[in-house]
C-alpha positions in Angstrom: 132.2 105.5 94.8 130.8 108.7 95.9 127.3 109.4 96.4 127.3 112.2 93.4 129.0 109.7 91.1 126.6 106.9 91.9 124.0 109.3 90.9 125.0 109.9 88.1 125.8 106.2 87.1 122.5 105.2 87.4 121.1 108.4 85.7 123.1 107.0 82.9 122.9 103.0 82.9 118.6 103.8 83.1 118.2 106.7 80.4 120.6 103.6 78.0 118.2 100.7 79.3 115.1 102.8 78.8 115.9 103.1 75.5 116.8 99.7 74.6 115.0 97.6 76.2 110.9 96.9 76.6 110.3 96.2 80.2 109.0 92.8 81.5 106.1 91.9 83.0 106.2 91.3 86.5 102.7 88.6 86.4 103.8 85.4 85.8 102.6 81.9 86.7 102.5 82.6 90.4 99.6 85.1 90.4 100.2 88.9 91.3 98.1 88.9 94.6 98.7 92.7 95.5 98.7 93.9 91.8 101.6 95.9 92.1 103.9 94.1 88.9 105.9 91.5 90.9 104.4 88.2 90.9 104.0 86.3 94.7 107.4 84.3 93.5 108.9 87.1 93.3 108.0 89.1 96.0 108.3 85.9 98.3 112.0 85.8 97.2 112.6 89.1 97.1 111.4 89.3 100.6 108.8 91.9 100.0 105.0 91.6 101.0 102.9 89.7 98.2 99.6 91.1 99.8 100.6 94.7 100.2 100.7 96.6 97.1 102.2 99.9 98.8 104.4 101.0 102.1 101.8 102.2 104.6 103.4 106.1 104.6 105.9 107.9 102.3 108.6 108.2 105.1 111.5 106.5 103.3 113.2 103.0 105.1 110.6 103.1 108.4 109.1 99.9 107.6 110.7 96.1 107.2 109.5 94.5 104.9 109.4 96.6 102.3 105.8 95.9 100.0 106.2 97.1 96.6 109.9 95.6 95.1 110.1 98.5 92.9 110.4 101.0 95.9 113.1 100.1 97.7 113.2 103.1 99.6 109.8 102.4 100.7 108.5 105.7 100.4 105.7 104.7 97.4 107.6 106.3 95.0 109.9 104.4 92.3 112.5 106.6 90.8 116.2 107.3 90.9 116.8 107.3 94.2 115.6 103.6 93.8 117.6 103.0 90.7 120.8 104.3 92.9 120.8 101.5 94.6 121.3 99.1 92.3 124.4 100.9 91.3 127.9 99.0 92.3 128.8 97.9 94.5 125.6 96.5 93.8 125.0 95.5 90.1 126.8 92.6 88.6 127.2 90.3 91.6 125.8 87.1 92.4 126.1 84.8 96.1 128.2 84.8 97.9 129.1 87.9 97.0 128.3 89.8 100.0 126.7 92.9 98.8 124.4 90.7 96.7 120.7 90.9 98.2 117.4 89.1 97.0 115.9 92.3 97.7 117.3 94.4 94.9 117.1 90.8 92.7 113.9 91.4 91.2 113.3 88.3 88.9 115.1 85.9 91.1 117.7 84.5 89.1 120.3 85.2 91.5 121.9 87.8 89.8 121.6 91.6 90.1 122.4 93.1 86.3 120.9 94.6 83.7 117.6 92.4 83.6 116.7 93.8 87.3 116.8 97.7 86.3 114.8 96.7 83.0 112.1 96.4 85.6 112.4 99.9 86.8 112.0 101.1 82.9 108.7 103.0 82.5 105.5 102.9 83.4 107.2 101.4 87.0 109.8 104.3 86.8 108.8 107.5 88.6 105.2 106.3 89.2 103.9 106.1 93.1 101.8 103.3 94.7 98.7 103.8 96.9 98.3 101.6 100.2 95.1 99.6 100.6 93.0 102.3 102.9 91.2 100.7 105.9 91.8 96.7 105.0 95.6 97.9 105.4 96.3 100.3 107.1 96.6 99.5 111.0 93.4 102.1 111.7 90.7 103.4 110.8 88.9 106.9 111.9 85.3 105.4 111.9 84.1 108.6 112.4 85.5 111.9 113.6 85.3 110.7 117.4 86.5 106.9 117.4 89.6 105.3 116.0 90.2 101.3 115.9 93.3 99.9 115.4 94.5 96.3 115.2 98.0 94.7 116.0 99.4 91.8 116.5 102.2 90.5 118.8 104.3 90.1 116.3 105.0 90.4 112.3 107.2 87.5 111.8 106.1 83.5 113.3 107.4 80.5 113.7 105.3 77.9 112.3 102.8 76.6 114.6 103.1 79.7 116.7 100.0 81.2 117.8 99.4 84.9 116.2 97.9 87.3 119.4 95.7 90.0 118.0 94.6 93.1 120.0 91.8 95.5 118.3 92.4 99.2 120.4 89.1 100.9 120.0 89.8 104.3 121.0 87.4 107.7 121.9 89.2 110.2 120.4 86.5 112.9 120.7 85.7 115.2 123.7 83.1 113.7 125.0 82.4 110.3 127.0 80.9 107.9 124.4 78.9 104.7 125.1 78.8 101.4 123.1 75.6 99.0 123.5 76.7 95.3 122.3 73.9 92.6 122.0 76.2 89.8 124.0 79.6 90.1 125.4 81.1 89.9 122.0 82.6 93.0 121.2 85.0 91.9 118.6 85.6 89.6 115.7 88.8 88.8 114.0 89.6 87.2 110.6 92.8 85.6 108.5 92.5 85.7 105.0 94.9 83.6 102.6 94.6 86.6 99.5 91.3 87.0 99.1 90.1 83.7 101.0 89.4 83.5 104.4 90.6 80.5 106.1 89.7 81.4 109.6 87.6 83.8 111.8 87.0 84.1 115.3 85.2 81.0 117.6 84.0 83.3 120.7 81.3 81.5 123.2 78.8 85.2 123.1 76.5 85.3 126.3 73.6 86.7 125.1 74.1 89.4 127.8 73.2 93.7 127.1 76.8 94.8 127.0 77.5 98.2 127.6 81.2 100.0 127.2 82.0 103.5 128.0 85.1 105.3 126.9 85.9 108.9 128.2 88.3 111.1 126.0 91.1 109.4 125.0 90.4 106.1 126.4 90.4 102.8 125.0 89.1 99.4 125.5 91.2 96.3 123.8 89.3 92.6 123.1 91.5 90.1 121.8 92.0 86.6 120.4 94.4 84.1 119.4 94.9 82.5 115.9 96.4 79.1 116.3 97.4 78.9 112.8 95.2 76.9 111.3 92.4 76.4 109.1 89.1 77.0 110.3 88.1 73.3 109.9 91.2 72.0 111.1 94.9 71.9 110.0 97.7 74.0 110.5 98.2 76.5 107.5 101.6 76.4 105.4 104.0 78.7 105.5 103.5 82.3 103.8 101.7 85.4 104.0 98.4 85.8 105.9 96.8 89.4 106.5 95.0 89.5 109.7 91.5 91.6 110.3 90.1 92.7 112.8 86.4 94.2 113.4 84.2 96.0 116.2 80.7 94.3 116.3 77.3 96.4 116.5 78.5 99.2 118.5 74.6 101.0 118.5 76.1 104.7 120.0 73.7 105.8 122.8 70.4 103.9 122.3 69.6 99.4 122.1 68.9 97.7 120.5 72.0 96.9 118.4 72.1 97.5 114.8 74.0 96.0 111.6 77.9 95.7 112.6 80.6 98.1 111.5 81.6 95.6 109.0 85.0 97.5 108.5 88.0 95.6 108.8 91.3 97.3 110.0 94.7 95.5 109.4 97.9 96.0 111.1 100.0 94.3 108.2 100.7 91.2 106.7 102.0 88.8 109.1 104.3 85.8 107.6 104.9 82.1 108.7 108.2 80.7 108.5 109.2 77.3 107.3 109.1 74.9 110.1 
């Protein structure tokens, strides 16, 4: 089927849907963490990210995995260029078929028909999603001179595996800056389980004047390992964990220290497999 005709196909099956059918809630008994429509059930078998409500930018298919179901594209925008790919091959088939994917099966019954593009029905169709700002996006301008940006070593773990996180704290300005720090604690990192957090950093701080200088366009990169589990104890289940990361007291040019930043920066949402 050409590309034109596919179009058009899906033009057609959505304007007939709209008008006969009331679209379905998406926030069922498993919660809607990210608020988006799409319960975490869903989105856990869809594959999509349960804590991220939004792609990070509106470039379309530059991130795996996608956030929002309805935007398959992944350029926070649902609309036909969505609903074209539900189109056959597509629609109507079930596993083992192989074009069947959970990620165009929005209510995970297995089957990709008429009941997934009722999802795409108004007020989801041709609306746009907004990321998170700072506690998603992997940086954060703190002001118009200094940048900090978290990552991890990876997205995806096995369980049990220990999560690396690197916070990049960048001078972006034209000018050498310095950074005070009370003790030799520069950084702090958190996990969060939705909107709990389960774990934070458990640095031994010498009580120590710390001083850090960054000329333009330099960076310095504290780190710490997550050993996936709870703060008292335990590994974690399997799922999705968002990962935050913050820079402690910087004081600019004069001690003593003052209050911390206190604004987290996340790369993304990281996920646990099954052991």
């Amino acid at each position: 089927m050409s590309a034109l005709l596919r179009w058009l196909l899906a033009a057609a099956i959505f304007m007939l849907v709209s008008l006969l059918a009331s679209p379905a809630s998406g926030a069922g008994a498993n919660g809607d963490s990210d608020g988006d429509g799409f319960d975490d059930g869903e989105e856990t078998f869809a594959g999509t990210l349960p804590l991220e409500p939004c792609s990070l930018t509106p470039a379309q298919d530059d991130e795996d995995p996608d956030a929002w179901p309805a935007d398959l594209n992944d350029d926070q925008t649902s609309d036909i260029l969505d609903i074209v790919k539900l189109t056959p091959p597509y629609f109507n088939t079930s596993p083992p078929d192989p074009n069947y994917s959970p990620r165009k099966d929005f209510n995970g019954d297995s089957a990709i028909n008429i009941l997934d593009i009722v999802r795409m029905t108004p007020p989801v169709f041709n609306s746009q999603c907004t990321p998170m700002g700072c506690n998603i996006e992997p940086c954060c301008n703190i002001d118009s001179d200094l940048t900090i940006c978290i990552e991890t070593d990876k997205l995806i773990y096995g369980f049990g595996e220990p999560v690396a996180m690197t916070l990049h704290v960048t001078n972006t300005g034209a000018s050498p800056q310095t950074f005070f720090f009370n003790d030799t604690c520069t950084s702090w990192f958190h996990v969060f389980s939705g909107s709990t957090e389960i774990w934070d950093s458990d640095l031994v701080c010498a009580l120590i004047l710390t001083e850090i200088t960054l000329g333009p366009g330099e960076s310095f990169t504290p780190g710490d390992v997550w050993g996936q589990i709870y703060e008292g104890g335990g590994q974690v289940p399997a799922g999705y964990y968002h990962v935050f990361g913050e820079m402690l007291a910087p004081c600019g040019n004069v001690p003593p220290c003052g209050a911390p930043f206190g604004i987290p920066v996340s790369k993304h949402v990281i996920r646990i497999l099954e052991p």
